[in-house]
Phi, psi and omega in degrees: 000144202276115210249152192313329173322312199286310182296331143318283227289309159320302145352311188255326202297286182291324147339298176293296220271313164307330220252322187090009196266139133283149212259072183294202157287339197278282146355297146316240215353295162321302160335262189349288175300312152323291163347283192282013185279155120299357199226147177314153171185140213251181235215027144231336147324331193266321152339262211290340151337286198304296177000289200279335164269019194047058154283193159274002205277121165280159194295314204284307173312310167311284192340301212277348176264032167259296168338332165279316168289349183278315193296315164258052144071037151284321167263179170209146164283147157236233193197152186208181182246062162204167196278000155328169206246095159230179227223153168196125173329121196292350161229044137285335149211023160108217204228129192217129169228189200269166123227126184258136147298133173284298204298309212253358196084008213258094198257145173241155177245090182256158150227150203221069191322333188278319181303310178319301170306323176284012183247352143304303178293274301232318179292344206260309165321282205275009163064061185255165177227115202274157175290284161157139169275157213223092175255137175219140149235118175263111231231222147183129208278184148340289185299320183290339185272337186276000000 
């Protein structure tokens, strides 16, 4: 039996093939190390991730495959503690979104079923097909307001 990793992986594999894209080593690679991450991570981390384990992979080749893996739902933005673009596997705990504390930093992680739809009806009015989206609410917690 085929185990889900492998089957993702097949997943972005055709995804890339729909696209007119190959599916390279490179690309793998990239596919792979993201696959195994547990943690938020902006796109020169995974670069220098990628580094340190001597790949080969250039800072440029990350850039341009995160825009993919973001599109066929292997990653989702998330948040991090820089003003960057950061990022986390989407089925690490499944599709999620922020609230950021302004004062103190402080993410909180929701979902929200109601929202999800009205961001569906609102693609449906202008006859859009969403990819996928980066909802934050920014805030300010208890402890920063007492």
């Amino acid at each position: 039996m085929e185990s889900s990793q492998s089957m993702l992986a097949n997943s972005f594999g055709a995804f890339l093939e729909k696209k007119g894209l190959k599916y390279t080593a490179v690309r793998r690679s990239i596919y792979e190390k993201v696959s195994r991450l547990s943690r938020h991570f902006d796109a020169d981390e995974l670069y220098e991730i990628l580094k340190k384990e001597k790949s080969n992979i250039a800072r440029g080749s990350v850039y341009r495959t995160i825009p993919l893996l973001l599109e066929s739902g292997v990653i989702q933005k998330s948040v991090g503690n820089g003003k960057g673009e950061f990022f986390e596997r989407s089925s690490s705990k499944g599709h999620h979104d922020h609230i950021i504390c302004v004062g103190c930093g402080k993410v909180i992680e929701y979902h929200n079923g109601a929202i999800e739809e009205l961001q569906m009806q609102v693609c449906k009015k202008y006859n859009a097909e969403l990819l996928f989206h980066d909802h934050k609410l920014f805030v300010r917690c208890a402890s920063c307001r007492r």
